[in-house]
Structures are given as structure tokens and as C-alpha cells.
VMD Tcl script that builds the backbone (N, CA, C; Angstrom):
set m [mol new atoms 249]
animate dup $m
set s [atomselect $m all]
$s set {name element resname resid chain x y z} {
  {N N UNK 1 A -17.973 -68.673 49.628}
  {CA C UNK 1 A -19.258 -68.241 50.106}
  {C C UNK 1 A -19.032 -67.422 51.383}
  {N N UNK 2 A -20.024 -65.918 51.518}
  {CA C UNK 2 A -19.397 -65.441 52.899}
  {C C UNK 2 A -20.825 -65.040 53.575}
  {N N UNK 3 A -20.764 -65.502 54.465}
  {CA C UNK 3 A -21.920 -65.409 55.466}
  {C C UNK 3 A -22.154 -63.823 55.801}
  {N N UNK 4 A -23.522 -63.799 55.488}
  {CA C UNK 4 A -23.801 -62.062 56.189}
  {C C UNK 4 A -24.603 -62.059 57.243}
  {N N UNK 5 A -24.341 -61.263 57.993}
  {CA C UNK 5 A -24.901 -60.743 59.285}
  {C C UNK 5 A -26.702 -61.051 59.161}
  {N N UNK 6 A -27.220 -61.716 59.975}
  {CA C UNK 6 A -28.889 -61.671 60.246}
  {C C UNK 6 A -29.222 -61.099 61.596}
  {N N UNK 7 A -30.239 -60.499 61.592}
  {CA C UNK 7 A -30.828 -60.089 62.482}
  {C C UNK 7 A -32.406 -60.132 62.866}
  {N N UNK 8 A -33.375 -60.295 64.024}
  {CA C UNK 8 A -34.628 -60.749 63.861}
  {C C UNK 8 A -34.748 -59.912 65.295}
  {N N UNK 9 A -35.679 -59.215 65.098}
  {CA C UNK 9 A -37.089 -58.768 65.660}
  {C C UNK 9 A -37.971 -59.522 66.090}
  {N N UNK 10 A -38.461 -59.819 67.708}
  {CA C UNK 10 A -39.849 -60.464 67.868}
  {C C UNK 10 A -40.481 -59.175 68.754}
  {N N UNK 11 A -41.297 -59.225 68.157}
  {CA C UNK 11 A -42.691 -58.681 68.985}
  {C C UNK 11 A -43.958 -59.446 69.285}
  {N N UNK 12 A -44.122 -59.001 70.425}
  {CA C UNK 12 A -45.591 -59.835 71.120}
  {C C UNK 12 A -46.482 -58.594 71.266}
  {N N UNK 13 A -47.995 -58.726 71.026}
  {CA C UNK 13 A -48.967 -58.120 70.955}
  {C C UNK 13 A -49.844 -58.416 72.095}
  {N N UNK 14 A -49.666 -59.515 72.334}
  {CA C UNK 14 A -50.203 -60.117 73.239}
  {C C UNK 14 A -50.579 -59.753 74.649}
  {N N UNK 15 A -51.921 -60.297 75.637}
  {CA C UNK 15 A -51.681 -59.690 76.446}
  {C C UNK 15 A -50.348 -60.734 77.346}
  {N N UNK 16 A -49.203 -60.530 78.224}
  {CA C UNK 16 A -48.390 -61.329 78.505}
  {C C UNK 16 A -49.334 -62.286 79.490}
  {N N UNK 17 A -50.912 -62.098 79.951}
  {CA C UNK 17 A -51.575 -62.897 80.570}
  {C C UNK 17 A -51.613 -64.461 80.180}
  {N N UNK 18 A -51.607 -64.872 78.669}
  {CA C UNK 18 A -52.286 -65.250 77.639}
  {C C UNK 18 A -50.688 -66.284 77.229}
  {N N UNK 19 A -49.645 -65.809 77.372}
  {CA C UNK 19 A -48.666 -66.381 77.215}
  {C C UNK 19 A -48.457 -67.882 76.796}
  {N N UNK 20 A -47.981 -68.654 76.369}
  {CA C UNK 20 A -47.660 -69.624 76.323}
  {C C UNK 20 A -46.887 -70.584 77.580}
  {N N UNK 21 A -46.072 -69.369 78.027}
  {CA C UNK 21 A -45.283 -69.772 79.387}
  {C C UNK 21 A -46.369 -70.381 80.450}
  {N N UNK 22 A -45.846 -71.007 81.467}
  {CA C UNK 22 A -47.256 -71.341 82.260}
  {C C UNK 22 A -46.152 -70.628 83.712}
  {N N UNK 23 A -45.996 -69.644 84.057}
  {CA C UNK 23 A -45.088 -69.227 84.961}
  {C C UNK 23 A -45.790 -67.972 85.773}
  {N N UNK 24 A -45.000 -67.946 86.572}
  {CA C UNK 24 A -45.445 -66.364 87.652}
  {C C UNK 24 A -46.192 -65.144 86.948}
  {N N UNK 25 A -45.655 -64.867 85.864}
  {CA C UNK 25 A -45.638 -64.069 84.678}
  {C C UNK 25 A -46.880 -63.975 84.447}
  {N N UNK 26 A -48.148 -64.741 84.381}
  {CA C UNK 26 A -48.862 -65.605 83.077}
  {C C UNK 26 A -49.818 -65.989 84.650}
  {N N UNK 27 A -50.678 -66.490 84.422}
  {CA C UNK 27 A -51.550 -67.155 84.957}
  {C C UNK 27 A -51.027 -68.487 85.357}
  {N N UNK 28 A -51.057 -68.988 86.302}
  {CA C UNK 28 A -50.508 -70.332 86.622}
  {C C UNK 28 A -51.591 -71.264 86.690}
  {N N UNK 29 A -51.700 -72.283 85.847}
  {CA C UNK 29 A -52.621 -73.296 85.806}
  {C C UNK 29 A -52.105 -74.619 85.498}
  {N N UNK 30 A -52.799 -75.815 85.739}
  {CA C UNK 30 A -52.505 -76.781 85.569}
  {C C UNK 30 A -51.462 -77.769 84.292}
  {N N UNK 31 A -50.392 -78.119 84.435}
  {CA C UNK 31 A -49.946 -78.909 83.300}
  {C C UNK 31 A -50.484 -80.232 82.909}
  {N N UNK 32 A -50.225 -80.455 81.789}
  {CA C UNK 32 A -50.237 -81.745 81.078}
  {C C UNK 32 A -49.671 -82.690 81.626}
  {N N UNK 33 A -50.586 -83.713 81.957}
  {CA C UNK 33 A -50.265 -85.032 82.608}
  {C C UNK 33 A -50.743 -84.802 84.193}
  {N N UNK 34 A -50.933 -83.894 84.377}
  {CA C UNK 34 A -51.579 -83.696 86.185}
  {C C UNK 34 A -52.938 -84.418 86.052}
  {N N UNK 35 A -53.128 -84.882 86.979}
  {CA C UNK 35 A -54.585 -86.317 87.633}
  {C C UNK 35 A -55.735 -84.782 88.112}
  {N N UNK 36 A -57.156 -85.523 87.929}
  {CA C UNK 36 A -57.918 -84.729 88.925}
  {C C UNK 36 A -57.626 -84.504 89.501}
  {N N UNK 37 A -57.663 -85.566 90.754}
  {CA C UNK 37 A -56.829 -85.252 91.855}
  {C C UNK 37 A -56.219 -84.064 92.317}
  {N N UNK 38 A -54.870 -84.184 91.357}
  {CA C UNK 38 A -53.960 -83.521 91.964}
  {C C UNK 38 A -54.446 -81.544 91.593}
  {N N UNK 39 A -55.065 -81.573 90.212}
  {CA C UNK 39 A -55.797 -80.706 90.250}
  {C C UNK 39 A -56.401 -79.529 91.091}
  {N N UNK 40 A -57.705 -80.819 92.169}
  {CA C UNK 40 A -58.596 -80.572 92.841}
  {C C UNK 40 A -57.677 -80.113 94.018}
  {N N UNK 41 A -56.479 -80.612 94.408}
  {CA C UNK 41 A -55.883 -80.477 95.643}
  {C C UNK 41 A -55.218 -78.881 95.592}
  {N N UNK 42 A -54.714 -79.091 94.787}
  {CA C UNK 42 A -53.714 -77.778 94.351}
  {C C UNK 42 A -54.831 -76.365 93.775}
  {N N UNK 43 A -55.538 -76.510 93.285}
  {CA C UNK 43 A -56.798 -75.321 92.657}
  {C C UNK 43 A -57.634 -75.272 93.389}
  {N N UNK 44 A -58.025 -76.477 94.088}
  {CA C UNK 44 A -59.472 -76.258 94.893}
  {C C UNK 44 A -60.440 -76.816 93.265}
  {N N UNK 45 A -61.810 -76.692 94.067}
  {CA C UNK 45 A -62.709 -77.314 93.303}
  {C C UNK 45 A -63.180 -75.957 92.095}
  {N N UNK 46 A -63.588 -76.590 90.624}
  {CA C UNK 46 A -63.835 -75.704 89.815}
  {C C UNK 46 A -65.445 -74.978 89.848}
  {N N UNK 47 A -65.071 -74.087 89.413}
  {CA C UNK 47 A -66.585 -73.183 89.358}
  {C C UNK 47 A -67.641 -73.608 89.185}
  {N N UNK 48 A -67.460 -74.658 87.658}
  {CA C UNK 48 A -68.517 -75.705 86.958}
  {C C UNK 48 A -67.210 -77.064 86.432}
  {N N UNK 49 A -68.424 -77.794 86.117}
  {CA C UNK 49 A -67.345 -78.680 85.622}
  {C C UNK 49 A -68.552 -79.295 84.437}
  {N N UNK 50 A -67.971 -79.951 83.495}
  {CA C UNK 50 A -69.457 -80.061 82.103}
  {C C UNK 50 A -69.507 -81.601 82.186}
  {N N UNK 51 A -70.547 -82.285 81.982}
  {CA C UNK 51 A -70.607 -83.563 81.846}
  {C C UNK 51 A -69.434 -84.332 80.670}
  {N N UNK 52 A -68.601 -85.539 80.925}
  {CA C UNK 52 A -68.027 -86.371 79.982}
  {C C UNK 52 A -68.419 -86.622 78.760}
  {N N UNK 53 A -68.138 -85.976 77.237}
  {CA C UNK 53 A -68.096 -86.566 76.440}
  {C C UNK 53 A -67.205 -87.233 75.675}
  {N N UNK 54 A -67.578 -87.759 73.984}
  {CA C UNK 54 A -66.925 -88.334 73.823}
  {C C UNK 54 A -66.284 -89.732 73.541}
  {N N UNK 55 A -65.074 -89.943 72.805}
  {CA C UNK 55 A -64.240 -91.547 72.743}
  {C C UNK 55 A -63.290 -90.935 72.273}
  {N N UNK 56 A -62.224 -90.722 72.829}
  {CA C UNK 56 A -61.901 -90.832 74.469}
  {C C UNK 56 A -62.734 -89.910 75.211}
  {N N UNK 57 A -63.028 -90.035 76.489}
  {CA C UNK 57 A -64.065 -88.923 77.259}
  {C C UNK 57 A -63.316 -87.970 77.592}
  {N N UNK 58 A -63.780 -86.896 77.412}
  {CA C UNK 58 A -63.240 -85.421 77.387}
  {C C UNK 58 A -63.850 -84.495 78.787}
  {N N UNK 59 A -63.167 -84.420 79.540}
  {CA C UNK 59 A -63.877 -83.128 80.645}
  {C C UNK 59 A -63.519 -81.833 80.651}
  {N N UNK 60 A -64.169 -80.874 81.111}
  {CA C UNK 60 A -63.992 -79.878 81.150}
  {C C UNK 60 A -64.304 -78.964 82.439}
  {N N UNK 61 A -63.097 -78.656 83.185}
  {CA C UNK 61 A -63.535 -77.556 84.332}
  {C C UNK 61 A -63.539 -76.636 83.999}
  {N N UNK 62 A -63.944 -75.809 84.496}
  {CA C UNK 62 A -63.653 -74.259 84.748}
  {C C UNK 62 A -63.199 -73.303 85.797}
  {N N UNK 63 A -62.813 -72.372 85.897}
  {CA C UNK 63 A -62.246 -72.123 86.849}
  {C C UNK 63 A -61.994 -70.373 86.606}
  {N N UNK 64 A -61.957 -69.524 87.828}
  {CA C UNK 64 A -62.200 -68.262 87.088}
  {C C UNK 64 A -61.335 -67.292 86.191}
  {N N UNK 65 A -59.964 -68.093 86.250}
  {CA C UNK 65 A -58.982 -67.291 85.252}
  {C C UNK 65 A -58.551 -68.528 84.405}
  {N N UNK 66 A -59.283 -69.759 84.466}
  {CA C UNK 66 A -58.769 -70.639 83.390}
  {C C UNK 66 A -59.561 -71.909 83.374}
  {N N UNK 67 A -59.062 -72.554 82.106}
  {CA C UNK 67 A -60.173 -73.958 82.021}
  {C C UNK 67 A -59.466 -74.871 81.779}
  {N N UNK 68 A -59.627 -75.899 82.360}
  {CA C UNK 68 A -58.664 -77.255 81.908}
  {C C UNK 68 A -59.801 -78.297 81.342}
  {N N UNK 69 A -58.997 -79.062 80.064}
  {CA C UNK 69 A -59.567 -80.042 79.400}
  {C C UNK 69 A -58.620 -81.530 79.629}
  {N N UNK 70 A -59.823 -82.225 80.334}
  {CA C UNK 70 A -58.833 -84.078 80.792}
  {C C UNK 70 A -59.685 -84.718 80.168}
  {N N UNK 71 A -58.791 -85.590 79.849}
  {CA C UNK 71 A -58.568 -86.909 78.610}
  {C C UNK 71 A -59.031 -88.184 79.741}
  {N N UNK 72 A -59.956 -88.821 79.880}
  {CA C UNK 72 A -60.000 -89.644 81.309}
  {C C UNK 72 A -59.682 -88.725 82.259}
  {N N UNK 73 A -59.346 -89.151 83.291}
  {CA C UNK 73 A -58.717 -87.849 84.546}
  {C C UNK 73 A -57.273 -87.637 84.479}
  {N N UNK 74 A -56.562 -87.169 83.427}
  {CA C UNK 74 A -55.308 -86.596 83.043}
  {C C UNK 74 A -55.479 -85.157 82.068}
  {N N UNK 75 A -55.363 -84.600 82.773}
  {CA C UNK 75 A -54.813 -83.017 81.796}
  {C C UNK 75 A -54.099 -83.004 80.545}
  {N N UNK 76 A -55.141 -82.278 79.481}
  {CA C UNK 76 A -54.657 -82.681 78.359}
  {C C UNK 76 A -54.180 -81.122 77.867}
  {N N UNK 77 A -54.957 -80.311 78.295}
  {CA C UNK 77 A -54.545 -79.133 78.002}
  {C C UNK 77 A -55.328 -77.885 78.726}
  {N N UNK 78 A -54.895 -76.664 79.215}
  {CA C UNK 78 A -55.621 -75.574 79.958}
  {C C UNK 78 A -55.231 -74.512 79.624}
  {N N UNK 79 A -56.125 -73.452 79.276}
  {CA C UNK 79 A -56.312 -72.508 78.544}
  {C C UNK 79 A -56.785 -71.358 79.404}
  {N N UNK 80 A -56.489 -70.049 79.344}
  {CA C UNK 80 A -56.814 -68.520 80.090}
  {C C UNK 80 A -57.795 -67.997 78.934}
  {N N UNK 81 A -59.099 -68.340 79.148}
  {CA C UNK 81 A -60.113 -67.450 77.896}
  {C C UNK 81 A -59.687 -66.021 77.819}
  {N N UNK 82 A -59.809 -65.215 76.396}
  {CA C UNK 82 A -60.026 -64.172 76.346}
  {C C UNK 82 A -60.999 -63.272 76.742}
  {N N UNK 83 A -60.684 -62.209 77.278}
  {CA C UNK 83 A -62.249 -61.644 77.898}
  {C C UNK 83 A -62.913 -61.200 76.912}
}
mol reanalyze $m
mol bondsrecalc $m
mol representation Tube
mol addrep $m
């Protein structure tokens, strides 16, 4: 058996705002597993924030280049909306 050469192409379309990376690059926002708290300390307070729903209770800030969603007061995930 003889192995042949592969080769791969990635392209991103993307804006690099939007990234997956959470780095310099990209919008820098909160990770997974960060407390309100530590949140509130490091961002400052959000624009709006939406009432708790939910089982488990779900929050939602906002903020003007991004939104974070906490699980109780732990960061579950934060997102850069599309304009």
C-alpha cells in the first residue's frame, strides 16, 4: 500500500470579529466558568441584563460588542451578535 500526498485548503469567510478564538484578534469577552462577579469586575456593569428564566435559571447580559448567557451565576456561554 503507498500513501499519497494530501493536501487541504481552509478558508474563513468570516468576519475575524466573530471568531471562535476569544483573543486580542476577536472581541474579548467573558469565558466559561467565570462568576458574575468576576464578570461585573472585569466588564463593568451590562447595558441590560433580562430577568431569570427557566430550570436551570438562565441569565442574560448584554453588553455592547457582546452577550453572555449564566447558568445560576456561572458563564455558560458569550456570543458577539451579528450586526
Amino acid at each position: 500500500m503507498s500513501a499519497l500526498p494530501v493536501s487541504a485548503e481552509v478558508i474563513s469567510i468570516t468576519d475575524p470579529r466573530y471568531s471562535v478564538p476569544n483573543d486580542a484578534s476577536g472581541v474579548v469577552r467573558p469565558t466559561r466558568g467565570m462568576s458574575m462577579n468576576a464578570v461585573a469586575q472585569y466588564y463593568g456593569q451590562p447595558s441590560s441584563k433580562t430577568a431569570t428564566i427557566g430550570q436551570p435559571p438562565i441569565t442574560k447580559w448584554t453588553y455592547p460588542e457582546f452577550v453572555v448567557f449564566f447558568e445560576y451565576s456561572t458563564v455558560i456561554h458569550s456570543v458577539v451578535p451579528r450586526q
